[in-house]
N, C-alpha and C positions, 0 to 999 in steps of 0.2 A: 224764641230763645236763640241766641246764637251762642256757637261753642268759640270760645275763646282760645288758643294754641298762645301758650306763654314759651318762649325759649330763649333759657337761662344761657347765658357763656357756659359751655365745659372749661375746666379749669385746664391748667398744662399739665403735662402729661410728668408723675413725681418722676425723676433722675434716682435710680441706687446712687447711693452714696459707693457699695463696696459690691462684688458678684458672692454674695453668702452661697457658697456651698459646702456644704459637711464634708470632710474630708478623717479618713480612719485616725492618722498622729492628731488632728483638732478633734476628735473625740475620746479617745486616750488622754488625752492632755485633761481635756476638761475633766473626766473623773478624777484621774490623780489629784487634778487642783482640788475637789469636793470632797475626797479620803485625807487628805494633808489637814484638812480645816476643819476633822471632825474628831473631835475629845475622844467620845466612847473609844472609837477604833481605838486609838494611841493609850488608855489608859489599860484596856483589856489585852493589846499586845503587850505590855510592860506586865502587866499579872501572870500570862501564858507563857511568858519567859522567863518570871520568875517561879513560878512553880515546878518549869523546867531545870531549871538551875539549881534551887535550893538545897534539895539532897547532894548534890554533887560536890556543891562548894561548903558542905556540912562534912560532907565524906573525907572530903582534903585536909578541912581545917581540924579535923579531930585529932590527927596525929597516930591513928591507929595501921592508918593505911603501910606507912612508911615502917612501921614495929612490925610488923604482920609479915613483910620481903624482908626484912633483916632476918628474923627469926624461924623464917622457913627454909633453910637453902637448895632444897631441891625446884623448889617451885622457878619457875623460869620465868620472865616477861609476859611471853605469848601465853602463859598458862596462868596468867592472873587470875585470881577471884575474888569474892566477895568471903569471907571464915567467918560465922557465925561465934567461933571457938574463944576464949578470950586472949589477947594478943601474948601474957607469957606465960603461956608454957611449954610444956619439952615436946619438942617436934620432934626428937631422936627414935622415939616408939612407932611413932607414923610412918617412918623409911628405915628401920631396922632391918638388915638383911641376915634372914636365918645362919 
């Protein structure tokens, strides 16, 4: 038996096309690019903000906020609050001075 040695050509050696190295902004970027293109996120931030919001723009539009600083005049800016109380009645019993 004799042993046979077959030798193939090696091919040429591939060329990069580019020098691929990761770099911190080229991986920042690419998440950004993968959060930007994804539904859930966008749909659940849009519900998170407005759960945040709702009372508040409920609070404004009712119209009681703005009866409530009329109707009190002691109460001052900085000393806003929330009255439980219903907006008319007589606030003159609350700062009566003996």
């Amino acid at each position: 038996m004799s042993t046979a040695v077959t030798v193939t050509p090696s091919a040429p050696a591939a060329t990069p096309l580019h020098s691929a190295r990761p770099s911190f902004v080229g991986i920042v970027r690419g998440e950004l690019f993968k959060v930007s293109r994804q539904l859930s996120t966008w749909v659940l931030a849009v519900l998170y903000l407005g759960a945040i919001c709702l009372p508040y723009l409920v609070l404004l539009g009712s119209g009681r906020t703005k009866t409530q600083v009329r109707d009190d005049p002691m109460m001052r800016l900085d000393e806003f609050r929330m009255m439980a109380k219903p907006a008319g009645r007589d606030v003159t019993e609350l700062y009566a001075v003996a």
